[in-house]
C-alpha positions as MATLAB code, in Angstrom:
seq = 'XXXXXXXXXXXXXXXXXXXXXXXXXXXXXXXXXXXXXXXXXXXXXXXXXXXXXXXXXXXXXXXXXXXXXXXXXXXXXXXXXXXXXXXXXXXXXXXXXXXXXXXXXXXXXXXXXXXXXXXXXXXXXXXXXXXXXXXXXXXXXXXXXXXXXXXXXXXXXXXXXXXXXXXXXXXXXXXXXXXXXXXXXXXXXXXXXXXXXXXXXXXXXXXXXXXXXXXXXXXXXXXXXXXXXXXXXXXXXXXXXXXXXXXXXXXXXXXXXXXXXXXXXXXXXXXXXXXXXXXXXXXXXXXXXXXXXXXXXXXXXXXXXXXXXXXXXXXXXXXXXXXXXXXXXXXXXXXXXXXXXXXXXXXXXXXXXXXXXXXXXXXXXXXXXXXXXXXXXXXXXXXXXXXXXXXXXXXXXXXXXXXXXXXXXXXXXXXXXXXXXXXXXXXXXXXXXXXXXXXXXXXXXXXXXXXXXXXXXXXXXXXXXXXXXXXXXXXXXXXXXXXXXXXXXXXXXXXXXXXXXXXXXXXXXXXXXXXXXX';
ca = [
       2.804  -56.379  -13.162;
       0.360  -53.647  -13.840;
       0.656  -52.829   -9.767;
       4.359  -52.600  -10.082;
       4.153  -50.519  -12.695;
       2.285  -47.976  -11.364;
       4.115  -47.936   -8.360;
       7.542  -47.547  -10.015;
       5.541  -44.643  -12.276;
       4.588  -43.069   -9.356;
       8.374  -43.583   -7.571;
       9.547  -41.915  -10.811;
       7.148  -39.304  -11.071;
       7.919  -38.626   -7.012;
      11.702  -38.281   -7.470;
      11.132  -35.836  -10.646;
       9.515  -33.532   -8.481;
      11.945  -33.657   -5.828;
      14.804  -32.629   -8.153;
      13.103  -29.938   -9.959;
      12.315  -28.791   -6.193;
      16.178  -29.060   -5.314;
      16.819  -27.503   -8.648;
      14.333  -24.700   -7.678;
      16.406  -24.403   -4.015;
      19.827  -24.233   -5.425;
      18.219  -21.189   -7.701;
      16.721  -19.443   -4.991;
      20.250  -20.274   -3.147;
      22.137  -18.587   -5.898;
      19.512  -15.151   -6.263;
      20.432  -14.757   -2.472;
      23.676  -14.549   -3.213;
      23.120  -11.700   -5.994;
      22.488   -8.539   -3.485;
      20.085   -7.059   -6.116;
      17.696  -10.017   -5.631;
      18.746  -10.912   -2.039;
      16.966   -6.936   -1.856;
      13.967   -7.779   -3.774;
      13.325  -11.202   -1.976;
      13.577   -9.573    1.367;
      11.305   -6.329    0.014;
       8.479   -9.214   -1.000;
       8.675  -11.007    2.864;
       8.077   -7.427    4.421;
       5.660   -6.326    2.405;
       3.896   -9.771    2.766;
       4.301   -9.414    6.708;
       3.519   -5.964    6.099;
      -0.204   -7.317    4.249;
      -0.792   -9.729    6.988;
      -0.720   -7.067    9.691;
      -3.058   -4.683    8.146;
      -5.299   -7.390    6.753;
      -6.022   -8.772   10.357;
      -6.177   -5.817   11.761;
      -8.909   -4.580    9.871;
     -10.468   -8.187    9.013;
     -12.768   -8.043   11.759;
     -14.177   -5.031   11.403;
     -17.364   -6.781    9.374;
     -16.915   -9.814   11.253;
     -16.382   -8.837   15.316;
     -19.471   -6.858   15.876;
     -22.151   -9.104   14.209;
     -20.285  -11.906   16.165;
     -20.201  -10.435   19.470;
     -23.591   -8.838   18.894;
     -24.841  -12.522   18.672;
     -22.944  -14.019   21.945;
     -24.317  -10.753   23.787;
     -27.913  -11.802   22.835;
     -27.817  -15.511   23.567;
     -26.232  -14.859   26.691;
     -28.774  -11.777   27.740;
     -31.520  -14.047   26.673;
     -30.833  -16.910   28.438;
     -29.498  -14.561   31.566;
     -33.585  -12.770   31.090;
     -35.396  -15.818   30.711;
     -33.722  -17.215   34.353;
     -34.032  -14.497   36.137;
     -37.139  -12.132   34.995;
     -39.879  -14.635   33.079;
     -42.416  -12.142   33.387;
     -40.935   -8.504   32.694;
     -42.504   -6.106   30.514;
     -41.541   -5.098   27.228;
     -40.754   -1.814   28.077;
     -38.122   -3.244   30.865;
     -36.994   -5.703   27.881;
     -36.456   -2.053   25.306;
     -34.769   -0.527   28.230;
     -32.064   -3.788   28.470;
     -31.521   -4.215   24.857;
     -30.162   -0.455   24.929;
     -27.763   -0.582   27.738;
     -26.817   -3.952   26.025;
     -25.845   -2.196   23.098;
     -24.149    0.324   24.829;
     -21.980   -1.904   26.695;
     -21.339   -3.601   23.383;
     -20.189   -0.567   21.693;
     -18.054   -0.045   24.816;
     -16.696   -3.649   24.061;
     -16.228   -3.268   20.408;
     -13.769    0.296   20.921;
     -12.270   -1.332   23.606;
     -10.917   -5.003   21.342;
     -10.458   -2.557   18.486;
      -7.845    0.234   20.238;
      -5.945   -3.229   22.319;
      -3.386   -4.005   19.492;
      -2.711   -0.123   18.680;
      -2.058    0.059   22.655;
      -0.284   -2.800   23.155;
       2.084   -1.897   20.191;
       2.310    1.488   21.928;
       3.861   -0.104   25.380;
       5.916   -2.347   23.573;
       7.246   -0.377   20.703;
      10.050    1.130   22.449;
      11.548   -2.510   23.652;
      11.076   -3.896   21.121;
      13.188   -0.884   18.862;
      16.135   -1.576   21.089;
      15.956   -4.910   21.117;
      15.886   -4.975   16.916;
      19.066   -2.840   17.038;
      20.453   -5.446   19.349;
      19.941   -8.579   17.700;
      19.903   -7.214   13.736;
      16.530   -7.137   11.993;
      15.804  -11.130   10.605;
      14.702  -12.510   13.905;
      12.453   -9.667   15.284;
      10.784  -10.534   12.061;
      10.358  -13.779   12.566;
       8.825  -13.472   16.101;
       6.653  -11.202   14.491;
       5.177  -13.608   12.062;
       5.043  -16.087   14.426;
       3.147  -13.908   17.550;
       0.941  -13.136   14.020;
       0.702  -16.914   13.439;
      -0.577  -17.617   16.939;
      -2.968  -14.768   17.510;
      -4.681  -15.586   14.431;
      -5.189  -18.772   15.283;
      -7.021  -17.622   18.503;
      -8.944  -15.116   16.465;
      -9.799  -18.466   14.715;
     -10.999  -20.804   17.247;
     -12.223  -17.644   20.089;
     -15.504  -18.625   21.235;
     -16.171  -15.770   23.807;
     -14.637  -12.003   24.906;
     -12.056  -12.712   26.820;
     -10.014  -15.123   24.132;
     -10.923  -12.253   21.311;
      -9.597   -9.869   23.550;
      -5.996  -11.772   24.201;
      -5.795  -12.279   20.495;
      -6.196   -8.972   19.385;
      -3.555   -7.590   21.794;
      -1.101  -10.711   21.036;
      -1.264   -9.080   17.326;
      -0.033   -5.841   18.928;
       2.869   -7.603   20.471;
       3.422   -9.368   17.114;
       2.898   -5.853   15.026;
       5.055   -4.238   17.291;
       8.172   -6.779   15.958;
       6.997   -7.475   12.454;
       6.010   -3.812   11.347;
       9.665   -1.707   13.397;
      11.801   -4.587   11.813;
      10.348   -4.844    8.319;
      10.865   -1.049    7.961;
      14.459   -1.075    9.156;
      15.564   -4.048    7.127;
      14.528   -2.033    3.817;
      16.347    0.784    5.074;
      18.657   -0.815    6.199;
      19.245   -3.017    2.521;
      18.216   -0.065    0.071;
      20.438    2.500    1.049;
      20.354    4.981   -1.753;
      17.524    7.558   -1.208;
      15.687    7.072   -4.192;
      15.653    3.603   -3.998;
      14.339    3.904    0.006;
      11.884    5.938   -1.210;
      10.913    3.432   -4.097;
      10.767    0.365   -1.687;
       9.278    2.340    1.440;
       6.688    3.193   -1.081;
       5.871   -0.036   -1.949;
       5.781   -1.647    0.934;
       3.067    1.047    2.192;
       1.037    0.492   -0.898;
       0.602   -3.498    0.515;
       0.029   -1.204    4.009;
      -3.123    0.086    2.134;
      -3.887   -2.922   -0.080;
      -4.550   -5.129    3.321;
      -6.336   -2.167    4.862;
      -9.146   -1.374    1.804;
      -9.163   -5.660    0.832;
      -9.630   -7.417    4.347;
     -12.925   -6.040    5.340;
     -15.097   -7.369    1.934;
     -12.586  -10.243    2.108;
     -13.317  -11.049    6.207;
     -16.910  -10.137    5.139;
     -17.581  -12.258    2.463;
     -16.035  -15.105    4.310;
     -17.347  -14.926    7.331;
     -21.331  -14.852    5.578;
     -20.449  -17.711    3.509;
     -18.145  -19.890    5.212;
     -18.244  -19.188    8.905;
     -16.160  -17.040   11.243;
     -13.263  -19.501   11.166;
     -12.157  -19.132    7.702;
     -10.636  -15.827    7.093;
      -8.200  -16.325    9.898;
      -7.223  -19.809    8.322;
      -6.331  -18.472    5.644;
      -4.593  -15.465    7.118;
      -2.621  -17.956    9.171;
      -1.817  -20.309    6.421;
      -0.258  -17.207    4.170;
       1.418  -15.734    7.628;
       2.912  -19.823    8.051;
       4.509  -19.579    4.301;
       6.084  -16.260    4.523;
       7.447  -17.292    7.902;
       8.770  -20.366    6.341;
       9.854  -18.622    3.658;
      11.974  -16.056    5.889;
      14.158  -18.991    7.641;
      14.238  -20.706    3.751;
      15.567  -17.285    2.243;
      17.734  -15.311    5.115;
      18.226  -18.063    7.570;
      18.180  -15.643   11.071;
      19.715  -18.090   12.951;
      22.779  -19.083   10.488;
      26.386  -17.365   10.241;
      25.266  -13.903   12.712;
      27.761  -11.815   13.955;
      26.285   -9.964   16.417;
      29.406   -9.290   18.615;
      30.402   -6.994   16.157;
      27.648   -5.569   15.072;
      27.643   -1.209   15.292;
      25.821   -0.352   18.436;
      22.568    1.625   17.574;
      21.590    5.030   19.074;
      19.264    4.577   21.989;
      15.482    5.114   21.424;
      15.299    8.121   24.089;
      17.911   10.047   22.007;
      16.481    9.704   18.932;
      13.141   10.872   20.844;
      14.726   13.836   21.863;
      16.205   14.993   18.234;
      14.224   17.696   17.428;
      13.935   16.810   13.507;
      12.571   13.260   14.148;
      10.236   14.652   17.039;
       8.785   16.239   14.323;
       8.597   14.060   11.270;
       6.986   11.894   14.214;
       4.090   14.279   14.972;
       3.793   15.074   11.974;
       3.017   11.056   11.220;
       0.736   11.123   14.237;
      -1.303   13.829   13.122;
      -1.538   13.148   10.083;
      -3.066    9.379   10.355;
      -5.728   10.793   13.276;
      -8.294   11.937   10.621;
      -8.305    8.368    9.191;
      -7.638    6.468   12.714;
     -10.818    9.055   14.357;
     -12.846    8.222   10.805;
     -13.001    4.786   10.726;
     -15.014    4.397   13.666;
     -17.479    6.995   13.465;
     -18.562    7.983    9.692;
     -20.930    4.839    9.883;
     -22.975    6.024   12.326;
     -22.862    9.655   11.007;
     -23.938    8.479    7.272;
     -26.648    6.262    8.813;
     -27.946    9.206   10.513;
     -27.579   11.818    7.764;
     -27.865   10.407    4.476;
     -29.445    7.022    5.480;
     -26.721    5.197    3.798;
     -27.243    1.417    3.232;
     -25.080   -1.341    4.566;
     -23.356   -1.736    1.075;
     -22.372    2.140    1.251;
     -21.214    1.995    4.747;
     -19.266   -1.096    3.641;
     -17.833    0.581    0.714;
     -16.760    3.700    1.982;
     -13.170    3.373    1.859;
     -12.831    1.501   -1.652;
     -12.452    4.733   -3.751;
      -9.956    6.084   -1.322;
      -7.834    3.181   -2.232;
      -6.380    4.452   -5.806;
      -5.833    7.507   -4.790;
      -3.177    6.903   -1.884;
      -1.584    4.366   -4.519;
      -1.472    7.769   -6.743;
      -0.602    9.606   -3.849;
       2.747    7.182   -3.282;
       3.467    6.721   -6.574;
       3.478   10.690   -7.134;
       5.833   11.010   -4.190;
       8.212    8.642   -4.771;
       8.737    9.806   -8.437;
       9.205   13.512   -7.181;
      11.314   12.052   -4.285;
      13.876   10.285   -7.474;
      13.933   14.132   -8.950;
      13.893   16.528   -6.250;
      15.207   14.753   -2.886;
      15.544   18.167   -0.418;
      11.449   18.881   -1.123;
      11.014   16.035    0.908;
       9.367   17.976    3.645;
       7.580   19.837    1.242;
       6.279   16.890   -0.099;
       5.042   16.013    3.615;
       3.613   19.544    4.370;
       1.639   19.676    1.377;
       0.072   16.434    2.369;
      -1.344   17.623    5.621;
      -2.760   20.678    4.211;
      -4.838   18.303    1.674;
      -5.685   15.966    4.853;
      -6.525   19.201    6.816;
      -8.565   20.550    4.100;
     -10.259   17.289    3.208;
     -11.321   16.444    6.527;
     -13.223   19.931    7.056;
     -15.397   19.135    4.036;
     -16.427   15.705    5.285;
     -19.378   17.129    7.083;
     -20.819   19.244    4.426;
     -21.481   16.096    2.541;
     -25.081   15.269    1.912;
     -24.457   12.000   -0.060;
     -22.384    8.905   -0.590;
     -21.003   10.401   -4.007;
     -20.094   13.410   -2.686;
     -18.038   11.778    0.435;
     -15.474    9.859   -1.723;
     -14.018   13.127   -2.730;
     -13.152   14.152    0.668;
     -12.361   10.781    1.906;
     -10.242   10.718   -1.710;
      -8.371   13.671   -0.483;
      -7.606   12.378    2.889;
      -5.977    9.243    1.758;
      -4.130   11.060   -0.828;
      -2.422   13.421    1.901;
      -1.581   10.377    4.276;
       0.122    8.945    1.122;
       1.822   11.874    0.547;
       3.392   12.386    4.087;
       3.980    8.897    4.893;
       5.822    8.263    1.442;
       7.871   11.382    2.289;
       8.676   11.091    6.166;
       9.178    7.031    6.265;
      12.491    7.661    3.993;
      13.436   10.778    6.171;
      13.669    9.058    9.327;
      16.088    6.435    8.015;
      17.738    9.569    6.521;
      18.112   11.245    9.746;
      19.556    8.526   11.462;
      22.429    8.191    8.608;
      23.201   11.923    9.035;
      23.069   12.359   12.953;
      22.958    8.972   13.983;
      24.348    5.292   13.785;
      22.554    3.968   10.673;
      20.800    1.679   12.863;
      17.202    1.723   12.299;
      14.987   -0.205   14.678;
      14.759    2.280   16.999;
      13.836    5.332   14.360;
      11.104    2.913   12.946;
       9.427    1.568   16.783;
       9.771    5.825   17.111;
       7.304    5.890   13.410;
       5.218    2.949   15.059;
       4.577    4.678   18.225;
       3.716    7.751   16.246;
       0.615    5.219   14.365;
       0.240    3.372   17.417;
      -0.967    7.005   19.348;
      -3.568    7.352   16.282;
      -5.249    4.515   16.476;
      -5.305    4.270   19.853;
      -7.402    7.053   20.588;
      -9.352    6.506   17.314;
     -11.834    4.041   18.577;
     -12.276    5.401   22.595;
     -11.692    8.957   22.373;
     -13.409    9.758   18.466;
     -16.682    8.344   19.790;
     -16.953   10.453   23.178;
     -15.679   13.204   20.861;
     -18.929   12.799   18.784;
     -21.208   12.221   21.406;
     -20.007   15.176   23.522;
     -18.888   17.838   20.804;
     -20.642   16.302   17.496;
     -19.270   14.874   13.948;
     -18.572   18.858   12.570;
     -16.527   19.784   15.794;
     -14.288   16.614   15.498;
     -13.565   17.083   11.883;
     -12.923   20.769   11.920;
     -10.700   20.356   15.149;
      -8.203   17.295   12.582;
      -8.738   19.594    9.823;
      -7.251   22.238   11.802;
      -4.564   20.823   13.637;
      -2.942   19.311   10.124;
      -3.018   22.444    8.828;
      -1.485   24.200   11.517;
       1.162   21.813   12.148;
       2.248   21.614    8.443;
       4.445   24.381    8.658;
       6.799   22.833   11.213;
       7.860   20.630    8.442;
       9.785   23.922    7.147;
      12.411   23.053    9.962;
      13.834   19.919    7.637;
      14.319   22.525    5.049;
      17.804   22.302    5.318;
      18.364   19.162    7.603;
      17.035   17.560    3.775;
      19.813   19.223    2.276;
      22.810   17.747    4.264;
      25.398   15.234    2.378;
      24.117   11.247    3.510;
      26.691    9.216    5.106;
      26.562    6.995    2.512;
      28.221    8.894    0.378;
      31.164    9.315    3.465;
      30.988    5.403    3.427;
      31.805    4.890   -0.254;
      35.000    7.253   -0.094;
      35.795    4.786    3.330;
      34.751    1.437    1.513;
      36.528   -0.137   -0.712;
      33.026   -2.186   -2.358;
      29.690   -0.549   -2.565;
      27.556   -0.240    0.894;
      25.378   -2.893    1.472;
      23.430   -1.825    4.864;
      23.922   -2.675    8.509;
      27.390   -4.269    8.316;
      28.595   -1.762    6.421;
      28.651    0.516    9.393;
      30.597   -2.070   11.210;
      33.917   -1.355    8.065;
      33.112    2.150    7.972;
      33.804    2.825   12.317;
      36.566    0.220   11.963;
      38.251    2.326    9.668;
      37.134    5.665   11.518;
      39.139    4.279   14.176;
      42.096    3.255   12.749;
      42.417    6.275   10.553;
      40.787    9.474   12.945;
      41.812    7.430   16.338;
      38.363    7.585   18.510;
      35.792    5.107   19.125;
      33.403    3.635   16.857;
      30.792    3.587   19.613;
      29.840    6.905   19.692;
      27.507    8.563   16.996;
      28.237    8.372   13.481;
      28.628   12.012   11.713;
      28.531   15.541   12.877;
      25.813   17.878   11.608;
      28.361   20.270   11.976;
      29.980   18.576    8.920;
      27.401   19.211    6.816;
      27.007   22.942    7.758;
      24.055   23.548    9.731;
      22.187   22.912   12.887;
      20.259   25.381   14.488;
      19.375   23.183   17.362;
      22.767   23.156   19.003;
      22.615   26.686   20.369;
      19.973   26.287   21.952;
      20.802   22.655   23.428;
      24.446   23.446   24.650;
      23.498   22.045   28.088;
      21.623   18.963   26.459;
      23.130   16.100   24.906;
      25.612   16.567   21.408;
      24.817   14.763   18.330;
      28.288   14.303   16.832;
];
């Protein structure tokens, strides 16, 4: 009796549970249908996706190297021992440099794959996002993620670390352009872009400052295995959560989606051309940075390990400052968006000069301080802008403006890890941080061309005078050419407003011959 009992407890106890979870569905069921949480639910699977990307990406900085460094001596031992059994030690000191060498070689080589990677496959993968709507490029995102940290994971030699870490490229290059255009694409007033851009980029630097103590940590006390378990286990949830939540493959009406402007135009605009170098330039100090200040404070201030480790912690609060600052002045003063972004590189440029006239590790967090703050500042600024731009001289469509902000990152970090070292070794540490000092400050005042472009009425506010309910994002470009047509008499394929509407372009002149954007 006692065994039945239990067993009719435990059958209780069982279906209790299973109602409070259906009870706990039909909530989240009913939030989705309330567009103010349906917004926040989506912001929390980005910026989770968002996380994962930037954690695994920097993860193995503490781990890769030590781990490699250890295959590369077992095998060069056991390749010495079989071949020369009696060489001298100086032969032996001569082997273990070029071993080194070719391992630093290695190391820049697995590190810039993903960034390049994402590079080639940024702009295919922006079309196809404008294509097929924004919830399923996610999803292939997450799960590409899912599946290269699994290899990271189980990747016993080069050649499997290698695949991995430009699978998460291909996966980066779909989770990172989509997550950016579906906030756009739900948060359609400016301020709250700005707001939700901001946040997701403070989870951007979150994942960037935590993963290397947490992959660190890990990988000393419980083996190289179990940070990437655990990356893939939180990459699995928000995955599952993502086909829970928006369902991708449910009730899609692609047929009739608005068809998005292609990637080369939006190349060739002159104001995103130059929100996107200005992105580019001013992440190079940080991407060129990270791979060489290690070396440099070894050799100058004879840092220890715990310093080199630590370098970037500090830098952490103040790009949360920096975003927070940004996207309160954003909410008050929209059109000083570019100044905003400006001012930023002319902190980064000026920040990155005084790196080398540091003699110690408390007097390097200042610059390195000032350098995060600046990125903060532009890329809080110029995310929002882009989406802005598109709305005003585009189709609001936005995977294609946001693979345009990934290539821009993508070129950084590229280079960072092949070209920064060569720079050093050739020119020396000063040179290189004078020359990205320089070239931020310089290029800050092309940011004065958005001056006005900043200025320029939204088409949102053209959409609520079409609409008859509030605008809610991508479909809502689908009513608003619908009732273009009907009402002006053209087709709703072509582009969606005039800058000529809003008063000024001084690009057309001089592109008469080019393509119009009207």
């Amino acid at each position: 009796m006692d065994g039945e009992g239990g067993s009719f407890g435990l059958a209780r106890s069982a279906a209790v549970k299973l109602s409070e979870m259906g009870e706990r569905t039909k909530q989240l069921g009913s939030a989705m249908k309330d567009p103010h949480q349906q917004k926040r639910i989506i912001l929390v699977i980005v910026c989770v996706a968002l996380l994962l990307d930037n954690m695994l990406y920097m993860v193995i900085v503490p781990i890769i190297p030590d781990y490699l460094a250890d295959l590369e001596s077992e095998q060069s031992e056991h390749v010495h021992l079989v071949l020369h059994p009696n060489t001298s030690s100086a032969n032996s000191t001569s082997q273990d440099k070029s071993n080194k060498d070719n391992l630093d070689i290695q190391i820049g080589v697995l590190f810039a794959s993903k960034a390049i990677l994402q590079l080639l496959v940024n702009p295919l993968s922006g079309t196809f996002i404008d294509r097929v709507g924004y919830d399923i490029p996610l999803l292939i995102g997450l799960t590409v993620m899912f599946v290269s940290t699994c290899i990271f994971a189980f990747a016993e030699n080069y050649a499997t670390l290698f695949v991995a870490r430009s699978l998460q490229g291909l996966g980066s290059a779909f989770a990172d352009t989509s997550g950016f255009a579906m906030i756009a694409d739900k948060y359609t007033e400016e301020a709250e872009r700005s707001r939700a851009l901001g946040i997701s980029l403070a989870f951007i630097s979150f994942g960037s400052l935590v993963a290397p103590p947490f992959g660190g940590v890990l990988y000393e006390f419980a083996g190289k295995r179990v940070p990437f378990i655990v990356l893939a286990s939180v990459c699995l949830a928000d995955g599952f959560l993502l086909l829970t939540v928006i369902k991708p493959f449910s009730n899609r009406t692609r047929e009739n989606m608005p068809v998005g402007t292609p990637i080369y135009r939006l190349m060739i605009d002159p104001y995103i051309a130059v929100v996107a170098g200005a992105l580019t330039m001013a992440n190079i100090p940080l991407a060129f940075l990270e791979p060489t200040i290690a070396n440099w404070m070894e050799t100058t201030m004879h840092s220890t390990q715990w310093e080199m480790g630590l370098t970037w912690l500090p830098a952490f609060f103040p790009h949360i400052l920096g975003v927070y600052i940004t996207v309160k002045l954003a909410a008050k003063n929209p059109h000083l968006q570019w100044f905003y972004g400006a001012l930023g590189m002319v902190i980064i440029g000026a920040s990155s000069c005084t790196v080398p006239a540091c003699k110690t590790f408390g007097q390097l967090i200042a610059p390195l301080c000032g350098i995060c703050f600046g990125i903060a500042l532009v890329d809080t600024a110029l995310l929002p802008t882009l989406a802005f731009l598109v709305d005003v001289r585009h189709v609001s469509v936005y995977g294609s403006v946001y693979a345009i902000a990934d290539i821009s990152y993508s070129i950084a970090y590229a280079m960072g890890p092949i070209v920064a070292g060569q720079i050093v070794h050739n020119l020396g540490f000063v040179q290189l941080n004078l020359g990205m000092g320089l070239v931020n400050v310089l290029y800050a005042p092309a940011l004065l061309l958005l001056r006005n472009v900043c200025q320029m009425k939204p088409s949102y506010s053209e959409r609520d005078n079409l609409l008859d309910e509030a605008p809610q994002g991508l479909y809502d470009t689908i009513k608003m050419e619908e009732v273009r047509a009907k009402k002006k008499g053209y087709s709703s394929s072509g582009n969606c407003l005039s800058v000529d509407e809003n008063g000024f372009d001084p690009f057309r002149a001089q592109q008469s011959s080019g393509p119009e954007y009207t």
